[in-house]
C-alpha positions, 0 to 999 in steps of 0.5 A: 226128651230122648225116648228110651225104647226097649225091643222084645220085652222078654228077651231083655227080661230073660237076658239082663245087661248087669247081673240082678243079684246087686244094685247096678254097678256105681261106675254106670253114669246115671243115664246108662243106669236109668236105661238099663233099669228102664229096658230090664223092666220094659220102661220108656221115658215117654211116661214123664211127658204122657197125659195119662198113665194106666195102671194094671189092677187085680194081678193084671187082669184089668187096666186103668187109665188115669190122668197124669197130671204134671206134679206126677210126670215130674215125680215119675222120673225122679222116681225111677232114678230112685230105683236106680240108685237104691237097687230096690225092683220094680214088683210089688214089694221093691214098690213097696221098700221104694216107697218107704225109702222116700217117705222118709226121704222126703216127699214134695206133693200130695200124689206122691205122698198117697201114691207112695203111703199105698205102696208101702202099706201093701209092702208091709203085708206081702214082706214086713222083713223086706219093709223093716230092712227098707226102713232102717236103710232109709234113716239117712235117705235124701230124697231127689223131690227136695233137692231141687235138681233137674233129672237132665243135670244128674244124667252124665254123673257117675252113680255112685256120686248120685247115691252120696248125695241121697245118703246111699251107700256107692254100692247101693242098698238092696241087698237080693235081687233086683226084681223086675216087671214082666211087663210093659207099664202101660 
Protein backbone atom coordinates (compact mmCIF):
# COMPACT_ATOMS: atom_id res chain seq x y z
CA UNK A 1 0.00 0.00 0.00
CA UNK A 2 1.26 3.38 -0.89
CA UNK A 3 2.05 5.71 1.99
CA UNK A 4 0.66 9.13 1.93
CA UNK A 5 2.95 11.71 3.53
CA UNK A 6 2.37 14.96 4.29
CA UNK A 7 5.84 17.53 4.82
CA UNK A 8 5.33 20.27 7.70
CA UNK A 9 1.98 19.91 9.11
CA UNK A 10 1.45 23.48 9.57
CA UNK A 11 2.32 24.68 6.52
CA UNK A 12 -0.33 22.32 4.85
CA UNK A 13 -2.69 23.26 7.42
CA UNK A 14 -2.61 27.04 6.93
CA UNK A 15 -2.34 26.68 3.08
CA UNK A 16 -5.11 24.16 1.88
CA UNK A 17 -4.83 22.73 -1.72
CA UNK A 18 -9.09 23.23 -1.98
CA UNK A 19 -11.02 25.96 -0.64
CA UNK A 20 -12.42 24.59 3.41
CA UNK A 21 -15.71 26.46 2.91
CA UNK A 22 -17.40 23.27 0.92
CA UNK A 23 -16.69 19.65 0.44
CA UNK A 24 -13.89 18.86 -2.14
CA UNK A 25 -14.55 19.31 -5.35
CA UNK A 26 -16.75 16.01 -7.10
CA UNK A 27 -14.28 16.20 -10.28
CA UNK A 28 -11.17 14.87 -7.78
CA UNK A 29 -10.91 10.97 -8.25
CA UNK A 30 -11.42 9.65 -4.71
CA UNK A 31 -7.47 8.91 -4.43
CA UNK A 32 -6.70 12.76 -4.99
CA UNK A 33 -9.53 13.61 -2.50
CA UNK A 34 -8.59 11.02 0.12
CA UNK A 35 -4.85 12.63 -0.12
CA UNK A 36 -5.83 15.97 0.02
CA UNK A 37 -8.17 15.32 3.06
CA UNK A 38 -5.31 13.12 4.68
CA UNK A 39 -2.56 15.91 4.15
CA UNK A 40 -5.08 19.13 5.27
CA UNK A 41 -5.14 17.05 8.53
CA UNK A 42 -1.53 15.54 8.63
CA UNK A 43 -3.00 11.59 7.89
CA UNK A 44 -1.09 8.76 6.42
CA UNK A 45 -2.42 5.63 5.32
CA UNK A 46 0.04 3.93 7.44
CA UNK A 47 -2.90 3.63 10.18
CA UNK A 48 -4.88 1.23 7.93
CA UNK A 49 -2.01 -1.48 8.33
CA UNK A 50 -0.28 -0.09 12.02
CA UNK A 51 -0.65 -2.47 14.99
CA UNK A 52 -1.46 0.00 17.40
CA UNK A 53 -3.14 3.56 17.00
CA UNK A 54 -2.98 6.21 19.78
CA UNK A 55 -5.48 8.43 20.75
CA UNK A 56 -4.92 12.01 22.45
CA UNK A 57 -7.04 12.39 25.50
CA UNK A 58 -8.13 15.46 27.82
CA UNK A 59 -7.42 18.28 24.85
CA UNK A 60 -4.11 16.53 23.77
CA UNK A 61 -2.72 16.73 26.79
CA UNK A 62 -2.00 12.75 27.39
CA UNK A 63 -1.96 10.13 24.50
CA UNK A 64 -2.97 6.45 24.55
CA UNK A 65 -1.88 3.86 22.66
CA UNK A 66 -4.14 0.93 22.03
CA UNK A 67 -4.20 -2.17 19.88
CA UNK A 68 -5.47 -2.00 16.17
CA UNK A 69 -7.10 -4.93 15.60
CA UNK A 70 -7.86 -5.86 11.96
CA UNK A 71 -11.77 -5.16 11.80
CA UNK A 72 -10.38 -1.20 12.81
CA UNK A 73 -7.71 -1.16 10.07
CA UNK A 74 -10.44 -2.05 7.61
CA UNK A 75 -12.77 0.17 8.98
CA UNK A 76 -10.35 3.26 9.49
CA UNK A 77 -9.99 3.71 5.83
CA UNK A 78 -13.13 3.46 4.75
CA UNK A 79 -13.85 5.89 7.50
CA UNK A 80 -11.61 8.40 5.95
CA UNK A 81 -13.36 7.99 2.38
CA UNK A 82 -16.46 8.81 4.44
CA UNK A 83 -14.90 12.08 5.48
CA UNK A 84 -14.07 12.72 1.88
CA UNK A 85 -17.29 12.00 0.55
CA UNK A 86 -19.58 13.88 3.01
CA UNK A 87 -17.30 16.93 3.56
CA UNK A 88 -17.77 16.54 7.36
CA UNK A 89 -14.11 17.46 9.32
CA UNK A 90 -12.05 15.91 11.25
CA UNK A 91 -12.37 18.05 14.84
CA UNK A 92 -14.59 16.85 17.27
CA UNK A 93 -18.11 17.66 16.08
CA UNK A 94 -17.11 16.78 12.21
CA UNK A 95 -16.47 13.28 14.31
CA UNK A 96 -19.10 13.83 15.70
CA UNK A 97 -21.74 14.30 12.39
CA UNK A 98 -19.27 11.39 10.70
CA UNK A 99 -20.34 9.08 13.23
CA UNK A 100 -23.86 9.67 12.93
CA UNK A 101 -23.87 9.69 9.30
CA UNK A 102 -22.70 6.04 9.46
CA UNK A 103 -24.61 4.54 12.26
CA UNK A 104 -27.21 5.28 9.91
CA UNK A 105 -25.68 4.28 7.24
CA UNK A 106 -24.78 1.00 8.29
CA UNK A 107 -22.21 -0.20 10.36
CA UNK A 108 -20.37 -4.04 10.23
CA UNK A 109 -18.47 -4.37 13.73
CA UNK A 110 -18.77 -3.92 17.06
CA UNK A 111 -15.71 -1.38 17.22
CA UNK A 112 -17.30 0.67 14.89
CA UNK A 113 -20.48 0.78 16.52
CA UNK A 114 -18.78 2.02 19.96
CA UNK A 115 -16.44 3.98 18.39
CA UNK A 116 -18.84 5.67 16.43
CA UNK A 117 -22.04 5.76 19.25
CA UNK A 118 -19.05 7.78 21.51
CA UNK A 119 -18.63 10.23 18.72
CA UNK A 120 -22.01 11.16 18.08
CA UNK A 121 -23.06 11.26 21.65
CA UNK A 122 -20.09 13.94 22.50
CA UNK A 123 -21.38 15.64 18.88
CA UNK A 124 -24.49 16.03 20.21
CA UNK A 125 -23.56 17.96 23.50
CA UNK A 126 -20.82 20.22 21.95
CA UNK A 127 -23.32 21.18 18.51
CA UNK A 128 -27.10 19.55 18.65
CA UNK A 129 -27.59 21.74 15.65
CA UNK A 130 -24.60 20.43 13.63
CA UNK A 131 -25.95 16.58 14.90
CA UNK A 132 -29.77 17.26 13.78
CA UNK A 133 -28.63 18.64 10.29
CA UNK A 134 -26.27 15.40 10.43
CA UNK A 135 -28.96 13.48 11.22
CA UNK A 136 -31.45 14.31 8.67
CA UNK A 137 -28.56 14.16 5.59
CA UNK A 138 -28.03 10.79 6.58
CA UNK A 139 -31.70 9.17 5.84
CA UNK A 140 -30.58 7.97 2.72
CA UNK A 141 -26.67 7.50 3.81
CA UNK A 142 -24.95 4.19 2.51
CA UNK A 143 -22.39 3.13 4.38
CA UNK A 144 -19.14 1.78 2.60
CA UNK A 145 -18.96 -0.94 5.78
CA UNK A 146 -21.74 -2.97 3.89
CA UNK A 147 -21.33 -2.56 0.63
CA UNK A 148 -18.57 -5.07 0.35
CA UNK A 149 -16.25 -2.90 -1.95
CA UNK A 150 -12.46 -2.72 -1.42
CA UNK A 151 -10.92 0.75 -0.77
CA UNK A 152 -8.23 -0.08 -3.80
CA UNK A 153 -11.41 -0.44 -6.35
CA UNK A 154 -12.95 2.98 -5.41
CA UNK A 155 -9.62 4.91 -5.58
CA UNK A 156 -9.60 5.92 -9.64
CA UNK A 157 -13.42 6.69 -9.54
CA UNK A 158 -14.57 10.17 -9.77
CA UNK A 159 -15.98 11.52 -6.38
CA UNK A 160 -19.14 12.41 -7.31
CA UNK A 161 -19.67 8.85 -8.54
CA UNK A 162 -18.55 7.65 -5.01
CA UNK A 163 -21.34 9.98 -3.28
CA UNK A 164 -24.15 8.61 -5.71
CA UNK A 165 -23.85 5.36 -4.50
CA UNK A 166 -23.60 6.34 -0.46
CA UNK A 167 -27.05 8.49 -1.24
CA UNK A 168 -24.79 11.74 -1.09
CA UNK A 169 -25.43 14.46 -3.11
CA UNK A 170 -22.10 15.15 -5.89
CA UNK A 171 -21.61 18.27 -3.93
CA UNK A 172 -21.34 16.53 -0.83
CA UNK A 173 -23.20 17.46 2.46
CA UNK A 174 -21.39 19.60 4.73
CA UNK A 175 -22.42 22.73 4.51
CA UNK A 176 -19.67 25.06 6.58
CA UNK A 177 -16.08 24.58 6.97
CA UNK A 178 -14.48 21.74 6.42
CA UNK A 179 -12.69 21.55 9.84
CA UNK A 180 -9.31 20.16 10.41
CA UNK A 181 -7.04 18.33 13.06
CA UNK A 182 -4.19 20.61 13.85
CA UNK A 183 -2.21 17.73 14.53
CA UNK A 184 -0.80 14.55 13.70
CA UNK A 185 -3.10 11.28 14.46
CA UNK A 186 -0.76 9.52 16.39
Amino acid sequence: MTTTTVGALHDVAEAPLFPRDRPLPPTLTVRQARDAYLAENGFTTDEYTAETFSLMIFGGRAKVTLPNPPPRRWAIAMHDLHHVATGYGANLIGEGEIALWELMGGCETWIVYLLNASAATLGFVLSPRRMLQAYRDAKQAKALYRQGMKVEEMLDMPLGDLRERLGIPREGLAKGERAVVAKRRA
